[in-house]
N, CA and C of each residue as an Amber inpcrd file, in Angstrom:
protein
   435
 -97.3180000 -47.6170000-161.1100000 -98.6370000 -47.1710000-161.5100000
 -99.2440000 -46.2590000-160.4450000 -99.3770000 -46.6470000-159.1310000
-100.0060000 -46.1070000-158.1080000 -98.2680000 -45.6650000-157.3710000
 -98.4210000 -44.4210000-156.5730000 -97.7650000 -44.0710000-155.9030000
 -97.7780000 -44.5310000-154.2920000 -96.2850000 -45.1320000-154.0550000
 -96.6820000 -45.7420000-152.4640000 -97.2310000 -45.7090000-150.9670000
 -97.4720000 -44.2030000-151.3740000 -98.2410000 -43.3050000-149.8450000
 -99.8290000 -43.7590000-150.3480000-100.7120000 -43.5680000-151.6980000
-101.9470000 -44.4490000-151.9430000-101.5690000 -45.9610000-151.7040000
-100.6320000 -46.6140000-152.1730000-100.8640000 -47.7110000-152.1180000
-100.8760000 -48.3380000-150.3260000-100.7640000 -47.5930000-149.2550000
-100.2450000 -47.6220000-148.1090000-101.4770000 -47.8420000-147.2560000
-102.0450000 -46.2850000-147.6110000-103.2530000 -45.8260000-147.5200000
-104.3700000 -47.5100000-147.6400000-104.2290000 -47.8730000-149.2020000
-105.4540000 -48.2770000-149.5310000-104.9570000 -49.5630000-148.5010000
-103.9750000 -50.0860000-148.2290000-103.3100000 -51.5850000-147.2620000
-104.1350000 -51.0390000-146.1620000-103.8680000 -50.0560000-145.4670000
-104.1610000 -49.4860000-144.5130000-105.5440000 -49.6970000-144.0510000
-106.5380000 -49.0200000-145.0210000-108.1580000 -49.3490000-144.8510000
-108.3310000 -50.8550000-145.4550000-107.8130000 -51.6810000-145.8500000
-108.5600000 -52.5400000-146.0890000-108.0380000 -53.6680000-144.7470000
-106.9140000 -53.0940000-144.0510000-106.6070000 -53.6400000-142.7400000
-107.3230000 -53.6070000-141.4060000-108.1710000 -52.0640000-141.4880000
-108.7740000 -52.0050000-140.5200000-110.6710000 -52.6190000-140.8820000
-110.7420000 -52.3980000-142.0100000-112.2260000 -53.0870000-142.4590000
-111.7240000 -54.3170000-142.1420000-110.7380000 -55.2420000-142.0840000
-111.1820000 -56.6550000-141.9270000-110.8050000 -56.6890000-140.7680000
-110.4880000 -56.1550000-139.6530000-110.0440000 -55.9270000-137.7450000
-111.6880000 -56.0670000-137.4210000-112.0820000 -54.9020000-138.4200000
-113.3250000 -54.4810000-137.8160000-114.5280000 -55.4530000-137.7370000
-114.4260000 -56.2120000-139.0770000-115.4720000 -57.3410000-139.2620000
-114.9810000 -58.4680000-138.9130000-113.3860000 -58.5220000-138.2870000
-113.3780000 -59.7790000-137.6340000-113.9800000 -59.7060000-135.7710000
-113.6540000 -58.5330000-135.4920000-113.9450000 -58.5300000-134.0210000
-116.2840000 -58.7010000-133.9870000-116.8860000 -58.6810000-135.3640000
-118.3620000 -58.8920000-135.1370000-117.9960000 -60.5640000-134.7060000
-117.5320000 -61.4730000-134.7770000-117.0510000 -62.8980000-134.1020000
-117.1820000 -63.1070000-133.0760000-116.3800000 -61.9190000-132.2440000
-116.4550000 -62.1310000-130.7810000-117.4280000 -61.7160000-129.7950000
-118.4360000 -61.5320000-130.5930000-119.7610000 -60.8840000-129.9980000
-120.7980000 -62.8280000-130.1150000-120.1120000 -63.3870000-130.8900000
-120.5230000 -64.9020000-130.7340000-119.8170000 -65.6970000-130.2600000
-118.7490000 -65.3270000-128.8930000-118.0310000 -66.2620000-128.8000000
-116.4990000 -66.5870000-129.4000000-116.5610000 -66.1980000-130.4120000
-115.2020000 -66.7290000-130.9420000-113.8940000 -65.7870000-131.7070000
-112.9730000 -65.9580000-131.0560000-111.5060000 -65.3290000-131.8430000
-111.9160000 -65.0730000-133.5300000-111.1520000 -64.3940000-133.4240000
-111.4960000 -64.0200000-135.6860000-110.9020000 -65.0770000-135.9240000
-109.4740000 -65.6010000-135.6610000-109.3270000 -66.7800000-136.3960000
-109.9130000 -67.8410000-136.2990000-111.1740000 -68.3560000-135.2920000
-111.7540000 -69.3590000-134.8580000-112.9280000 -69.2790000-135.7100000
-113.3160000 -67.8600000-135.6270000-114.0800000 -67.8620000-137.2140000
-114.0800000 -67.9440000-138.2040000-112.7600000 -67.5450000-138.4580000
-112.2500000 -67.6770000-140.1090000-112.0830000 -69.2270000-140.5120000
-111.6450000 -69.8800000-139.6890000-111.5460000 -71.5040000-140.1270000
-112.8210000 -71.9450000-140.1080000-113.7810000 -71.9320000-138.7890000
-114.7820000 -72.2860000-138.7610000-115.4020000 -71.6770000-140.1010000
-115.6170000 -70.5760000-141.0070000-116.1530000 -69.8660000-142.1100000
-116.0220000 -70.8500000-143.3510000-114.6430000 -70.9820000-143.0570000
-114.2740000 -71.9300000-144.8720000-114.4010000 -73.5190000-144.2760000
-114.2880000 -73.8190000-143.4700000-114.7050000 -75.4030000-143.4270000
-116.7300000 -75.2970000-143.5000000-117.4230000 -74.4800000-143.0180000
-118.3840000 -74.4460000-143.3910000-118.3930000 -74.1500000-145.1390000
-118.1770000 -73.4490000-145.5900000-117.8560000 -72.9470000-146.8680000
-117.6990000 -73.9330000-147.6220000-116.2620000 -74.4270000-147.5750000
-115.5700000 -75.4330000-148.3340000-116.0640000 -77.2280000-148.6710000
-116.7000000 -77.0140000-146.9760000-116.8740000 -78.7770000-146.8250000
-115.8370000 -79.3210000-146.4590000-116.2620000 -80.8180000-145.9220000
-114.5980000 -81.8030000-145.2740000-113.4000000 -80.7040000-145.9830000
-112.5870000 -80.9020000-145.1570000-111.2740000 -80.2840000-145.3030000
-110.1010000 -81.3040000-144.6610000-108.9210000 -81.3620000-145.2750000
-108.4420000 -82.0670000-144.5580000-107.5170000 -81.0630000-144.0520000
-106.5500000 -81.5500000-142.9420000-105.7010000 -80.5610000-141.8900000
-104.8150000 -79.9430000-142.8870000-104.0090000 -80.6120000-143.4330000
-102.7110000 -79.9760000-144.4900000-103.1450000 -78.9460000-145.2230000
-104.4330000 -79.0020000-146.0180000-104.9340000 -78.2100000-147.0010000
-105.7480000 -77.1370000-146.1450000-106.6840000 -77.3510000-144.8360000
-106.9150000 -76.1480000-143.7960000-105.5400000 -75.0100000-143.7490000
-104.6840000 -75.9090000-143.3820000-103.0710000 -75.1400000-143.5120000
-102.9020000 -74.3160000-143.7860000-102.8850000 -74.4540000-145.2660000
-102.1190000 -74.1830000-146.3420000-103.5630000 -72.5960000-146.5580000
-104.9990000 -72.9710000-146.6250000-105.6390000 -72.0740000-147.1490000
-105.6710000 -70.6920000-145.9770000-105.8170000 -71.0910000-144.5790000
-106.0480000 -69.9090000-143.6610000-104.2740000 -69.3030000-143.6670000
-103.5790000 -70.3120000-144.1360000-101.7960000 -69.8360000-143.8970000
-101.5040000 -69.7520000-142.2360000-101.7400000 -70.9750000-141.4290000
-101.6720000 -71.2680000-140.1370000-100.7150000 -72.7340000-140.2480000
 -99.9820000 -72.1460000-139.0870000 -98.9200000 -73.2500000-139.1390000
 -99.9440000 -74.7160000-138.2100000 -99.1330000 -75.5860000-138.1430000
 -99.9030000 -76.8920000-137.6300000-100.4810000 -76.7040000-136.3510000
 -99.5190000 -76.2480000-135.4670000 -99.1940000 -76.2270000-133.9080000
-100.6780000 -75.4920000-133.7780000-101.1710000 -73.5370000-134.7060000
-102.3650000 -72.8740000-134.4000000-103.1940000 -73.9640000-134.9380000
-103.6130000 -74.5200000-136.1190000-104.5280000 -75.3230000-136.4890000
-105.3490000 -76.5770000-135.6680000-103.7090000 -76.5480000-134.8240000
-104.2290000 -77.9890000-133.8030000-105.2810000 -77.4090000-132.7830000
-104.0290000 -76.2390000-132.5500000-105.5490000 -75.3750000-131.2060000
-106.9850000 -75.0550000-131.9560000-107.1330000 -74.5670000-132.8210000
-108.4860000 -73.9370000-133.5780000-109.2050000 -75.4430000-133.4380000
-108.8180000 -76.4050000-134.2040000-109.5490000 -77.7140000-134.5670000
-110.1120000 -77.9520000-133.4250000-109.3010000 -77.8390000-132.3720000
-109.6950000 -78.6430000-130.9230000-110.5940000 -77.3890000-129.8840000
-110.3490000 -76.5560000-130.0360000-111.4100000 -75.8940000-129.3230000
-112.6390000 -75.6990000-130.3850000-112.6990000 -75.6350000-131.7160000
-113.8520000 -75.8040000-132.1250000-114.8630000 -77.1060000-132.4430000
-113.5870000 -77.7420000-131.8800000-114.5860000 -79.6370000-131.7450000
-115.0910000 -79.4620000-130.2810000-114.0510000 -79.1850000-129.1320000
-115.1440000 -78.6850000-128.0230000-116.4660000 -78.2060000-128.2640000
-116.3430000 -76.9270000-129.0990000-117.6100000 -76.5550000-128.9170000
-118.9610000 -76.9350000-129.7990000-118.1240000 -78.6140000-130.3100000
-119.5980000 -78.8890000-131.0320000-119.7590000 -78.3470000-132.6610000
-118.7430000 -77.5410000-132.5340000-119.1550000 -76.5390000-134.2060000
-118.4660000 -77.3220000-135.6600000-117.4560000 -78.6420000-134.9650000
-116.4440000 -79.0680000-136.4420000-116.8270000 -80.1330000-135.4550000
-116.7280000 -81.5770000-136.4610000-116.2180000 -82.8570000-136.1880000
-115.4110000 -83.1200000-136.8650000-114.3510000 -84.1250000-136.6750000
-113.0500000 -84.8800000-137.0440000-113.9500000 -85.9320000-137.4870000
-113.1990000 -86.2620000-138.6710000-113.6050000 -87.6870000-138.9560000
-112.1930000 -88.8590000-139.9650000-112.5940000 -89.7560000-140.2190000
-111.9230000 -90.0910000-140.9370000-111.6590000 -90.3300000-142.4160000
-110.8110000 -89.2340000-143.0600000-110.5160000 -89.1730000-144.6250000
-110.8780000 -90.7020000-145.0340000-112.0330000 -90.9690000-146.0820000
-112.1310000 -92.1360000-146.8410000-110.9910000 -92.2620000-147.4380000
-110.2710000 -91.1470000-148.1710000-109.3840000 -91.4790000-149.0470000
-107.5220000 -92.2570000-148.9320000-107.7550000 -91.7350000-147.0490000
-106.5620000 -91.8700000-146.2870000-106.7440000 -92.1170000-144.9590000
-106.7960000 -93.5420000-145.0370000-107.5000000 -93.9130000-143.2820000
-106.7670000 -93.1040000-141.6370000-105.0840000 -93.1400000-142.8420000
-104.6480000 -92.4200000-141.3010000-104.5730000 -90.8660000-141.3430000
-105.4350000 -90.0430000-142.1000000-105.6430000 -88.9740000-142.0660000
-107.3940000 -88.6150000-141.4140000-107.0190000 -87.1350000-140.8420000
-108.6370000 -86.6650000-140.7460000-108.9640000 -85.6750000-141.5640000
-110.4700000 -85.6840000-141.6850000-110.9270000 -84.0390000-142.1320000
-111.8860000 -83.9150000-141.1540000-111.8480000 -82.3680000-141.5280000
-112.5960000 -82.0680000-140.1820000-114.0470000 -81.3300000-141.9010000
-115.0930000 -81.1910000-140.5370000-116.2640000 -80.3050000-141.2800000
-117.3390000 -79.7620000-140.2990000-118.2790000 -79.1620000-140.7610000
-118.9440000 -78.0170000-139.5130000-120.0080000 -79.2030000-139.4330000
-120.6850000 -79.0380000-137.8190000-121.5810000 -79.6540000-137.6220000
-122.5890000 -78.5750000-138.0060000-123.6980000 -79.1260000-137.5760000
-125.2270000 -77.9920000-138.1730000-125.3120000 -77.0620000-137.0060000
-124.8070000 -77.1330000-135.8850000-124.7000000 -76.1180000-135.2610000
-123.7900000 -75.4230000-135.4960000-122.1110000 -75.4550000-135.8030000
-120.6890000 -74.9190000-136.4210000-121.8800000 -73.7970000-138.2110000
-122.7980000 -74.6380000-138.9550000-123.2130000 -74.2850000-140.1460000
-123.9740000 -72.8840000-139.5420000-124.8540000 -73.2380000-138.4120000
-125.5310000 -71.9530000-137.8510000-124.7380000 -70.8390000-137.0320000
-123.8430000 -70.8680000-136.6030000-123.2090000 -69.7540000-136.1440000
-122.4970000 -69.4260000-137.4820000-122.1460000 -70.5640000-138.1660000
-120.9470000 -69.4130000-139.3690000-122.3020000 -68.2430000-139.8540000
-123.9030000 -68.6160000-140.0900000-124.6450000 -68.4570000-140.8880000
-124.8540000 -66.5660000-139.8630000-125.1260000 -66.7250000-138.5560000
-125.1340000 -65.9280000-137.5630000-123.6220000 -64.7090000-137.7540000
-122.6150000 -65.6100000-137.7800000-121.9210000 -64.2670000-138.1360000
-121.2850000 -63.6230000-139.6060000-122.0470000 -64.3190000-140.2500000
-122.3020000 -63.8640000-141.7770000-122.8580000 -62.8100000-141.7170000
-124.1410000 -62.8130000-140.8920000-124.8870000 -61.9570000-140.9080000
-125.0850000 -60.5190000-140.2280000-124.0260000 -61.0970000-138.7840000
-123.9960000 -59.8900000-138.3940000-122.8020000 -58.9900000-139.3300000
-121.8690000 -59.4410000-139.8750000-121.2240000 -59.0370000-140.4990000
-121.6170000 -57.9930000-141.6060000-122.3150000 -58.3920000-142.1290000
-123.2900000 -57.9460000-142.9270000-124.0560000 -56.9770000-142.8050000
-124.6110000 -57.1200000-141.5750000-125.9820000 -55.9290000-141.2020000
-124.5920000 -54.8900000-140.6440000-123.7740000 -55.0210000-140.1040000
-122.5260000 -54.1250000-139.8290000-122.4500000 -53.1900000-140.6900000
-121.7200000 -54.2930000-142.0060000-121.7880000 -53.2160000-143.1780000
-122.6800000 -52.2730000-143.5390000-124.0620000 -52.5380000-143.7630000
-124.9620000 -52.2300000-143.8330000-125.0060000 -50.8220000-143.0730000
-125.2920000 -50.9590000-141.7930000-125.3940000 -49.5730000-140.6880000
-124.1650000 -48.8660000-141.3400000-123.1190000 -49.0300000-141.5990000
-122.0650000 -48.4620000-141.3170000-122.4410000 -47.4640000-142.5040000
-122.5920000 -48.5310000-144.0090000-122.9270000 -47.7280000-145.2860000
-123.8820000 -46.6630000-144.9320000-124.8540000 -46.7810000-144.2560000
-126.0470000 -46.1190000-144.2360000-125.5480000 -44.6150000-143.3050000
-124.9130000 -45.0680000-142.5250000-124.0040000 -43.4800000-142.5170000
-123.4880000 -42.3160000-143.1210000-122.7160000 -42.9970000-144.0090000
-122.2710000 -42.3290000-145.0210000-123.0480000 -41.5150000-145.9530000
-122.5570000 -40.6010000-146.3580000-123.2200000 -39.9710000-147.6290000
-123.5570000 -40.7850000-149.0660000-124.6330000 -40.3910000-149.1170000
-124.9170000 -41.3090000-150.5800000-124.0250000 -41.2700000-151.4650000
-123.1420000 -40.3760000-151.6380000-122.3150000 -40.6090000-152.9600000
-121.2780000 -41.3640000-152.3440000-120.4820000 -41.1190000-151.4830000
-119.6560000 -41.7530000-150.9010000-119.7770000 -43.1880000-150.8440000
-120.9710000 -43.9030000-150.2100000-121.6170000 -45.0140000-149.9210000
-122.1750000 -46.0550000-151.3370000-122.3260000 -44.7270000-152.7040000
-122.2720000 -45.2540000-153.8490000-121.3090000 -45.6000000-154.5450000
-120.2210000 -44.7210000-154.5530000-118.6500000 -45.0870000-154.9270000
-117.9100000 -46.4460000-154.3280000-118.6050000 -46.8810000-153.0530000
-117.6070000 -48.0340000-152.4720000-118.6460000 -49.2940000-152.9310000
-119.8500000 -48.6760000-153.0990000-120.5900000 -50.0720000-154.3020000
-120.2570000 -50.3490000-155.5460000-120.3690000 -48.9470000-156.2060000
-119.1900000 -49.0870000-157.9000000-118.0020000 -49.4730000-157.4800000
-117.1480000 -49.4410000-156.8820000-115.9910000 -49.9370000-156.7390000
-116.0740000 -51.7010000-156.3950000-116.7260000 -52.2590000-155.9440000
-116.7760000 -53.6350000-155.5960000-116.3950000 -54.9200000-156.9360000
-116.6490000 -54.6110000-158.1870000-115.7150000 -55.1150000-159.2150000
-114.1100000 -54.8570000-159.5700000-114.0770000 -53.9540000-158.8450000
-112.4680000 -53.7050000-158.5490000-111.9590000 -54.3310000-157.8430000
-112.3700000 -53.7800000-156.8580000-112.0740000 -54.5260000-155.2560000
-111.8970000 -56.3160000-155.2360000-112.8370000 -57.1470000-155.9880000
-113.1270000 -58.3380000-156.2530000-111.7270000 -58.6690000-156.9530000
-111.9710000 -57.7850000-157.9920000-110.3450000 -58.0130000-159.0270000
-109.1540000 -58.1790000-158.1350000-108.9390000 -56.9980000-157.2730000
-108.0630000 -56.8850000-156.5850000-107.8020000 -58.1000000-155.7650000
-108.8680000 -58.7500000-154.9520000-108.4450000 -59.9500000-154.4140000
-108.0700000 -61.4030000-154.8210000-108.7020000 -61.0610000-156.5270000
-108.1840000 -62.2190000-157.0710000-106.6520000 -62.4790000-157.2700000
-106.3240000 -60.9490000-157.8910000-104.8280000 -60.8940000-157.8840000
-103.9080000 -61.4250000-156.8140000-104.6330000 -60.4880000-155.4130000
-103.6480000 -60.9990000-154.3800000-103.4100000 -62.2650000-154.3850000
-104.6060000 -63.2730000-154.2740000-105.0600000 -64.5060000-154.1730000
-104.1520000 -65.1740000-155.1860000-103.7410000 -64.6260000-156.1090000
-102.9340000 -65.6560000-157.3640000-101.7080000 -65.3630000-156.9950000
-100.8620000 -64.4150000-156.5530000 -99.6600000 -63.2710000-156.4980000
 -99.1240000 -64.4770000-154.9940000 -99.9510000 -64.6150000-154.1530000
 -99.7680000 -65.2390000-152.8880000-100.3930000 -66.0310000-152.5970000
-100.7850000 -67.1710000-152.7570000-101.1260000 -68.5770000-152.7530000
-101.3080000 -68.9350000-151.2660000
């Protein structure tokens, strides 16, 4: 359908838009992936480790480090799965809820400046496009689990 130099292209920018909005993280402290877990356990609610896993696609060994430096810092507690005494889930404390909320936002106002650069039509086309774009990630999301 699409020819592979566009399809390269479009991998390409949507590689560096998420570099770009992962490094607004480290302006709070934390690795993109320390945010990204910290993001969906705020998001998601209790999580347990296997299923953290499986959703960021981090093997055990990174998960163990993320869990444990973000219980250092107060932002996740461990607790114990009701459903499985010898399992944990972890979930954001209300401070872990306020930084995800903090770099939501800077994330956001990012976008924002960045759009506001751009030429209006330009800056309007990547807003009409956002039902695409959405589509598009559902696909990936089903295609690769």
């Amino acid at each position: 359908m699409t020819d592979t130099e566009t399809l390269s292209k479009l991998r390409g920018v949507i590689s560096k838009l998420a570099r770009e909005l992962n490094a607004t993280a480290t302006g709070e402290g934390l690795t993109p992936t320390q945010a990204s877990v910290l993001g969906l356990i705020a998001f998601r609610g209790p999580l347990g480790l296997t299923e953290l896993a499986q959703l960021e696609g981090l093997n055990p060994t990174m998960l163990s480090r993320v869990v444990g430096k973000l219980t250092e810092l107060g932002l996740i507690q461990r607790d114990p799965n009701p459903d499985d005494l010898r399992a944990i889930q972890v979930e954001a404390t209300d401070a872990g809820r306020q930084l995800h909320e903090r770099v939501k936002l800077l994330r956001t106002e990012a976008i924002g400046a960045c759009l506001d650069q751009l030429p209006k039509e330009s800056a309007q086309t990547i807003i009409d496009a956002l039902p695409a774009l959405e589509e598009l990630a559902q696909a990936m999301r089903a295609t690769h689990p």
